[in-house]
BANU-830874 format. One record per atom (N, C-alpha, C): residue in three letters; atom name; x, y, z. Coordinates in pm, whole numbers, plus 50000, padded with zeros to 5 digits. Layout:
residues N
<atom resn="ala" name="CA" x="X" y="Y" z="Z"/>
...
END
This chain:
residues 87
<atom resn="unk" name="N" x="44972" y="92389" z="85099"/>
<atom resn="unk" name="CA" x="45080" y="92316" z="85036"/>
<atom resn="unk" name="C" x="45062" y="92166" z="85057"/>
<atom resn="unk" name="N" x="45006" y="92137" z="85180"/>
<atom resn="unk" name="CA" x="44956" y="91946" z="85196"/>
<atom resn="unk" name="C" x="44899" y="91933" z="85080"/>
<atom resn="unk" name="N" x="44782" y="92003" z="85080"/>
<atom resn="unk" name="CA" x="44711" y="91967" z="84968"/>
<atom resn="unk" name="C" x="44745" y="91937" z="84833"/>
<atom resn="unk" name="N" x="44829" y="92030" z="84799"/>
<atom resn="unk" name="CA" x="44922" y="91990" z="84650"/>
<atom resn="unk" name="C" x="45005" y="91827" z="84660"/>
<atom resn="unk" name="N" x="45087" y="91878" z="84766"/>
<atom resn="unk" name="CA" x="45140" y="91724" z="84768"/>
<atom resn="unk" name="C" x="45045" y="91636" z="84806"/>
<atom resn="unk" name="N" x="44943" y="91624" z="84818"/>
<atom resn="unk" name="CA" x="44827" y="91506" z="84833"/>
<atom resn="unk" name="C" x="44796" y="91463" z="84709"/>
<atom resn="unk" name="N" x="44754" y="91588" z="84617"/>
<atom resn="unk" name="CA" x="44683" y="91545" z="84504"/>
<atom resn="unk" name="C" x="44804" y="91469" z="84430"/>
<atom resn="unk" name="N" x="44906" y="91541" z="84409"/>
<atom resn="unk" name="CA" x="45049" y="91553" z="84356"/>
<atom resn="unk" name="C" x="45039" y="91366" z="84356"/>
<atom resn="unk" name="N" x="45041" y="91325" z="84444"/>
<atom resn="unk" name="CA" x="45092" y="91193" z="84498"/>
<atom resn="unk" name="C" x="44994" y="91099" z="84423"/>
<atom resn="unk" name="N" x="44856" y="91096" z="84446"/>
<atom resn="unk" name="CA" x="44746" y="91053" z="84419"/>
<atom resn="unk" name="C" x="44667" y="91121" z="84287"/>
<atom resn="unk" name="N" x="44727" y="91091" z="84193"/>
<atom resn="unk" name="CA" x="44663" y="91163" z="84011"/>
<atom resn="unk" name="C" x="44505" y="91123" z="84044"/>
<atom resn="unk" name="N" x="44503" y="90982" z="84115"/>
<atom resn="unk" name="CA" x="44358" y="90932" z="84058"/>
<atom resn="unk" name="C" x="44211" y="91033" z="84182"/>
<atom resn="unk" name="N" x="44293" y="91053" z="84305"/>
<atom resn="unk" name="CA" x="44176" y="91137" z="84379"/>
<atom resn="unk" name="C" x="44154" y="91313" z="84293"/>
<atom resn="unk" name="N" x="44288" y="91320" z="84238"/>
<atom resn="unk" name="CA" x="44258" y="91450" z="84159"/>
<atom resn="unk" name="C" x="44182" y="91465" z="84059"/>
<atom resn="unk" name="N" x="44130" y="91281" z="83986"/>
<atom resn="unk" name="CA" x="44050" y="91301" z="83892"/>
<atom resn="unk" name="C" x="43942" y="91300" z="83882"/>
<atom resn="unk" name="N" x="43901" y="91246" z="84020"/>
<atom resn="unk" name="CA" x="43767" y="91249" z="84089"/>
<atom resn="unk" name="C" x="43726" y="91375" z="84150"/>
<atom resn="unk" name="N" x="43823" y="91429" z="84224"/>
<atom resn="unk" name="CA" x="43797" y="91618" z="84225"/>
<atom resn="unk" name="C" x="43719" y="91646" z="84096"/>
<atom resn="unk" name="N" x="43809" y="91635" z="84011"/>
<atom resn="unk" name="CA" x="43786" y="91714" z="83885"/>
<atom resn="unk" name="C" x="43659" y="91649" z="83809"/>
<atom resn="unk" name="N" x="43651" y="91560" z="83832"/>
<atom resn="unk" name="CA" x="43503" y="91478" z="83807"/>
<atom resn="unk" name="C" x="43327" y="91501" z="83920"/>
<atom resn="unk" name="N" x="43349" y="91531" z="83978"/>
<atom resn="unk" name="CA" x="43244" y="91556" z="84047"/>
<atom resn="unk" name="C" x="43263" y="91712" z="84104"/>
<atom resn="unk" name="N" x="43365" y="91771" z="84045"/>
<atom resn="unk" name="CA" x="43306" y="91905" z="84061"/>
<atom resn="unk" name="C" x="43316" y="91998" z="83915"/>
<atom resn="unk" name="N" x="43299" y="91909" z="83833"/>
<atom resn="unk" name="CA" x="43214" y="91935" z="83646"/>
<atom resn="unk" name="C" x="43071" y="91956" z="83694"/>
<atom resn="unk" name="N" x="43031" y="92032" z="83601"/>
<atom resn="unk" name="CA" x="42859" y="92100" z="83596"/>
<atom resn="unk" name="C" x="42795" y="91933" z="83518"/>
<atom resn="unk" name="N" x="42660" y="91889" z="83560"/>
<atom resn="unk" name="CA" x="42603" y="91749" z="83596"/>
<atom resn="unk" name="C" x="42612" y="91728" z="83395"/>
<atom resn="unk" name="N" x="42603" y="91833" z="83322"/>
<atom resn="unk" name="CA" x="42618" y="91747" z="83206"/>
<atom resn="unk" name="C" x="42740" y="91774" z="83126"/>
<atom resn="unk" name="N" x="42833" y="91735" z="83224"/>
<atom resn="unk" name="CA" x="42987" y="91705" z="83159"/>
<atom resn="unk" name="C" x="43033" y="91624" z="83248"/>
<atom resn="unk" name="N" x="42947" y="91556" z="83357"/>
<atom resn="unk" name="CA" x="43020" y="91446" z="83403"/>
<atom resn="unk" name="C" x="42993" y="91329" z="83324"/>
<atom resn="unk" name="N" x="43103" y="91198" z="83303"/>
<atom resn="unk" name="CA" x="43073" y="91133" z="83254"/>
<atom resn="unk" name="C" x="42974" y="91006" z="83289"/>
<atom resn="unk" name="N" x="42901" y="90983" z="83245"/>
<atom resn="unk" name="CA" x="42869" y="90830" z="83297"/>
<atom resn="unk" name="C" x="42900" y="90686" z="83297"/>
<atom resn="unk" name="N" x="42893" y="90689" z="83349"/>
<atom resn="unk" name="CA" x="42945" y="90514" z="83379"/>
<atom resn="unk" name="C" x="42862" y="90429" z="83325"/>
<atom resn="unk" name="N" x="42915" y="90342" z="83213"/>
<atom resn="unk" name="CA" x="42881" y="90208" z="83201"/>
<atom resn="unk" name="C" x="42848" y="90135" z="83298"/>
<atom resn="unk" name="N" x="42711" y="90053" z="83366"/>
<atom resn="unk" name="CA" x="42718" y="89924" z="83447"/>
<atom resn="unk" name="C" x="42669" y="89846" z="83411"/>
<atom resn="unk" name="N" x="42736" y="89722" z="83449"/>
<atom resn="unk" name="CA" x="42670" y="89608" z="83417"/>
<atom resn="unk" name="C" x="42600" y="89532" z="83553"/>
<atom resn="unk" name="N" x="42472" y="89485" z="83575"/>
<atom resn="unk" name="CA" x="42416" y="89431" z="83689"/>
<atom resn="unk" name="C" x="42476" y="89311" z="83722"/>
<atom resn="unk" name="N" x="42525" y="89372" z="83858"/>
<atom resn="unk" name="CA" x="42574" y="89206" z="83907"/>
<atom resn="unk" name="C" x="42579" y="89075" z="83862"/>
<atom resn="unk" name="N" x="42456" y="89091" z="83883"/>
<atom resn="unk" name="CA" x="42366" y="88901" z="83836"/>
<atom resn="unk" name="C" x="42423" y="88845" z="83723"/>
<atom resn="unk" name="N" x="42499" y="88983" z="83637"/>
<atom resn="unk" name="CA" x="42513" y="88887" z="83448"/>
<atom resn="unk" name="C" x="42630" y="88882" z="83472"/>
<atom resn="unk" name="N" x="42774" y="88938" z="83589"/>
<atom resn="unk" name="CA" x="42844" y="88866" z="83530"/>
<atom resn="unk" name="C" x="42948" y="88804" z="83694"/>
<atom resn="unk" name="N" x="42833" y="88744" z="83759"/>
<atom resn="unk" name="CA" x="42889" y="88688" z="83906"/>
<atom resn="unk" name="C" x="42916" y="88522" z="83804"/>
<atom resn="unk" name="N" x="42986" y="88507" z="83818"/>
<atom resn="unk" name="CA" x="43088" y="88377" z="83737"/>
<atom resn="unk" name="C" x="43177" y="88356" z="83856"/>
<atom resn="unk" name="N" x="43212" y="88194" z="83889"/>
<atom resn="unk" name="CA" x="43291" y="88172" z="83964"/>
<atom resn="unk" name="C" x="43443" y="88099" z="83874"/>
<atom resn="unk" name="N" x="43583" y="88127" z="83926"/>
<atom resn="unk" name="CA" x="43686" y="88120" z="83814"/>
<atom resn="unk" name="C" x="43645" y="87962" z="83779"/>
<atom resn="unk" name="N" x="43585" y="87858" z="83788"/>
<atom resn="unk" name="CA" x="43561" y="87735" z="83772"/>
<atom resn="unk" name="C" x="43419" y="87762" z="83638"/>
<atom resn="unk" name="N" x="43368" y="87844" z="83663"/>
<atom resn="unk" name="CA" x="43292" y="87871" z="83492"/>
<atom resn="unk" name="C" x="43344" y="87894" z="83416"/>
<atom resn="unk" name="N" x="43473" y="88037" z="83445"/>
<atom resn="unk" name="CA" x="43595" y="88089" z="83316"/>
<atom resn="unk" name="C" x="43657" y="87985" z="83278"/>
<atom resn="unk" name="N" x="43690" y="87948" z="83375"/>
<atom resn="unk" name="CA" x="43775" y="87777" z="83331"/>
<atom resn="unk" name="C" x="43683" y="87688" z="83201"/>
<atom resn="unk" name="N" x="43546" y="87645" z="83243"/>
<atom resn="unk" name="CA" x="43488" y="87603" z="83184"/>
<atom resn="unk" name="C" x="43434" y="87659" z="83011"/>
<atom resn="unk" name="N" x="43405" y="87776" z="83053"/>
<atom resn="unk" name="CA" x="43396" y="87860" z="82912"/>
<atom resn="unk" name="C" x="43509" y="87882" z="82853"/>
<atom resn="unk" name="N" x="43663" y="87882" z="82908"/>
<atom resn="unk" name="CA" x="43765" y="87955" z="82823"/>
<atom resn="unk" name="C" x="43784" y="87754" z="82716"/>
<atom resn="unk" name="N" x="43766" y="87663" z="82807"/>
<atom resn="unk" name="CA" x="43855" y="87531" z="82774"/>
<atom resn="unk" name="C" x="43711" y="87493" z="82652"/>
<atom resn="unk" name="N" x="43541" y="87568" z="82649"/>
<atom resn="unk" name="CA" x="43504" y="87532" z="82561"/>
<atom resn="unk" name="C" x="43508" y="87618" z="82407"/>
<atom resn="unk" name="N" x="43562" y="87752" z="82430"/>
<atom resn="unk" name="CA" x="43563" y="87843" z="82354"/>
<atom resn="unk" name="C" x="43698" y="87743" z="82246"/>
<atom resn="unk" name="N" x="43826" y="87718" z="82332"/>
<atom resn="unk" name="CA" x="43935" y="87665" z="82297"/>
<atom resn="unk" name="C" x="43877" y="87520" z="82168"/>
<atom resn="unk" name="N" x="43812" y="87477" z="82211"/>
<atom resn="unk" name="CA" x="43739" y="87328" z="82200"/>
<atom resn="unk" name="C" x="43703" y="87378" z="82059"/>
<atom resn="unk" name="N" x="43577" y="87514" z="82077"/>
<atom resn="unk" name="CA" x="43520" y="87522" z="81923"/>
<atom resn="unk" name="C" x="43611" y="87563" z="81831"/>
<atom resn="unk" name="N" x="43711" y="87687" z="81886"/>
<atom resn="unk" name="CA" x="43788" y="87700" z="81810"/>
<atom resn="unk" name="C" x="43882" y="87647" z="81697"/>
<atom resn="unk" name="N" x="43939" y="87526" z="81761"/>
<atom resn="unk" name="CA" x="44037" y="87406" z="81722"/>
<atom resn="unk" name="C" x="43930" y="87297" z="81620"/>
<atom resn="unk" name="N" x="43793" y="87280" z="81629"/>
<atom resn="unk" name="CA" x="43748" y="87222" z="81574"/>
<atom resn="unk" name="C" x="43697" y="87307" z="81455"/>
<atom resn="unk" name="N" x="43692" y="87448" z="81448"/>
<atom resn="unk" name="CA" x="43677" y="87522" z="81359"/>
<atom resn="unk" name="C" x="43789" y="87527" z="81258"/>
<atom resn="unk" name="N" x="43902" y="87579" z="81326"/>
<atom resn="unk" name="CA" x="44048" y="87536" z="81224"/>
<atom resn="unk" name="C" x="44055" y="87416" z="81149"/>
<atom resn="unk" name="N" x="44016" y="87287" z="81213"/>
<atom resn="unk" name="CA" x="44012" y="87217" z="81185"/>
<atom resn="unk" name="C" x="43930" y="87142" z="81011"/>
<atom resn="unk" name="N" x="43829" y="87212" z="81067"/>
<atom resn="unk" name="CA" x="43716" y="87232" z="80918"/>
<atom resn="unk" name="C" x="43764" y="87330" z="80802"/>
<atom resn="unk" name="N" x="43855" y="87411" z="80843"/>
<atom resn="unk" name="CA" x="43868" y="87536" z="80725"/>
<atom resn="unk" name="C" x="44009" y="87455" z="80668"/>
<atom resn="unk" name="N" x="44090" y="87427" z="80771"/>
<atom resn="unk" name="CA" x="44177" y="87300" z="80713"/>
<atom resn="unk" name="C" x="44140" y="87178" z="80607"/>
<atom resn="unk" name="N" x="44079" y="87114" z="80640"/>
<atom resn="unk" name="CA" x="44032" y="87016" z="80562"/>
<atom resn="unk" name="C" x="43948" y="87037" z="80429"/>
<atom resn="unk" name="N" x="43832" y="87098" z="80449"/>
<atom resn="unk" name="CA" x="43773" y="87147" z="80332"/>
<atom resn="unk" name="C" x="43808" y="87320" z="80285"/>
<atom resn="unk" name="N" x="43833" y="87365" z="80329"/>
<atom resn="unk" name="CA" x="43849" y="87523" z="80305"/>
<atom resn="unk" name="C" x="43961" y="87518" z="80195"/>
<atom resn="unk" name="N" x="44116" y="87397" z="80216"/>
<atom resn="unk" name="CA" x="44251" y="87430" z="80171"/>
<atom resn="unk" name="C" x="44234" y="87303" z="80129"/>
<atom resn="unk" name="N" x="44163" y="87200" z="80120"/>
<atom resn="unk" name="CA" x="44128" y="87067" z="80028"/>
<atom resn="unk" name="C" x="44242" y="86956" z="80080"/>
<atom resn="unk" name="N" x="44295" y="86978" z="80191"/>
<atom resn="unk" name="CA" x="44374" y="86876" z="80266"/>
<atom resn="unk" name="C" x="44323" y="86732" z="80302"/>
<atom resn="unk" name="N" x="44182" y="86720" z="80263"/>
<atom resn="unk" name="CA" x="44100" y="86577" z="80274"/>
<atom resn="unk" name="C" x="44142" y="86458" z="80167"/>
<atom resn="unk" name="N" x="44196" y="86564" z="80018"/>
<atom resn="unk" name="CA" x="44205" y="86502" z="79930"/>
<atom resn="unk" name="C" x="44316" y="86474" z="79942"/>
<atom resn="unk" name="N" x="44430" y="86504" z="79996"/>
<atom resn="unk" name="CA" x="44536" y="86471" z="79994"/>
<atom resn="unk" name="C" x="44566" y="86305" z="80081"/>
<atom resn="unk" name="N" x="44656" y="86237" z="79974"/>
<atom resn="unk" name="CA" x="44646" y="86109" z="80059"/>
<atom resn="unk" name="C" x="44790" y="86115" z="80137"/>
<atom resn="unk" name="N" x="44772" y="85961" z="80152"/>
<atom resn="unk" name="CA" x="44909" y="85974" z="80353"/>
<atom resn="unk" name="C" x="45069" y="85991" z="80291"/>
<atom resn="unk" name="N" x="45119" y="86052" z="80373"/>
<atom resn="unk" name="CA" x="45218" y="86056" z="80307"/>
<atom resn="unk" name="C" x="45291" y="86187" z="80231"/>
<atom resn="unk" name="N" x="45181" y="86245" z="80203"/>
<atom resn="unk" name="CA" x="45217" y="86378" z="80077"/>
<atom resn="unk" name="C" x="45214" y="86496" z="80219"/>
<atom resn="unk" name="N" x="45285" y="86637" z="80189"/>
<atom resn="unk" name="CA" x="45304" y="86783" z="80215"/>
<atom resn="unk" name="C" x="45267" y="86900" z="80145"/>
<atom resn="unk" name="N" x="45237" y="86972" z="80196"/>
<atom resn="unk" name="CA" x="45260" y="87078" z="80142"/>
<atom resn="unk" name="C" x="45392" y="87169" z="80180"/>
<atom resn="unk" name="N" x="45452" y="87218" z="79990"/>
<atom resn="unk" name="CA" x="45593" y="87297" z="80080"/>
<atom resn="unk" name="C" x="45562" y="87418" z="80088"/>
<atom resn="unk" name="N" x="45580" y="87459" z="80236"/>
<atom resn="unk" name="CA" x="45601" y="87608" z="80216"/>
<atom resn="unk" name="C" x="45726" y="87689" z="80217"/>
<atom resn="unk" name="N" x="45862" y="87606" z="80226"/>
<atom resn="unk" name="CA" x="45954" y="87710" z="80280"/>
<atom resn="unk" name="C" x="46025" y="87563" z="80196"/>
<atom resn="unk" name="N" x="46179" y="87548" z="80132"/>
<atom resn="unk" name="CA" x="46245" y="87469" z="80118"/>
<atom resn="unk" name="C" x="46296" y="87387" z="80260"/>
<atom resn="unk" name="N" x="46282" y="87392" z="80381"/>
<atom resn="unk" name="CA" x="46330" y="87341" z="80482"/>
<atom resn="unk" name="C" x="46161" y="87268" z="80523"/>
<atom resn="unk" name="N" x="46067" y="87350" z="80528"/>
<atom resn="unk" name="CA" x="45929" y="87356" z="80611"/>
<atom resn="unk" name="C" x="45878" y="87330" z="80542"/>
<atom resn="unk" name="N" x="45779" y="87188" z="80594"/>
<atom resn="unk" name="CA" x="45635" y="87146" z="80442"/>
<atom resn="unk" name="C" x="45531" y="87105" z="80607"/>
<atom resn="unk" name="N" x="45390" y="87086" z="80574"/>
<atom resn="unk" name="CA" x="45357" y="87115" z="80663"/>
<atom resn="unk" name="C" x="45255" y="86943" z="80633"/>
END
């Protein structure tokens, strides 16, 4: 009866029971990835998220201007989209 209430308590050791005592080709395998590709310190994420941000905004930026022809538009003018909202 421990035993029930052990597993009972803990779903995830019951799934490992049930995982390593499957016949070897119905266990699943694991995806890994080697250390080395993704030891990043949070000062790289930082660095990659603020340049990802960077291309992004300069990408909008281009589909803005030439994509929706907002270059041609001179100072001053909107576009309406909503009777309250012009952009």
């Amino acid at each position: 009866m421990a035993r029930q209430r052990r597993a009972s308590k803990s779903p995830i050791l019951l799934l490992r029971l049930i995982l390593h005592s499957a016949p070897p080709r119905l266990r699943v395998k694991r995806f890994s990835v080697p250390r080395h590709e993704i030891d990043m310190t949070p000062r790289d994420w930082g660095l990659g998220a603020a340049a990802a941000a960077l291309l992004l905004d300069q990408i909008s930026k281009l589909v803005l201007l030439y994509g929706f022809d907002f270059r041609d538009m001179g100072p001053g003018q909107a576009v309406q989209v909503l009777p309250f909202f012009n952009l």
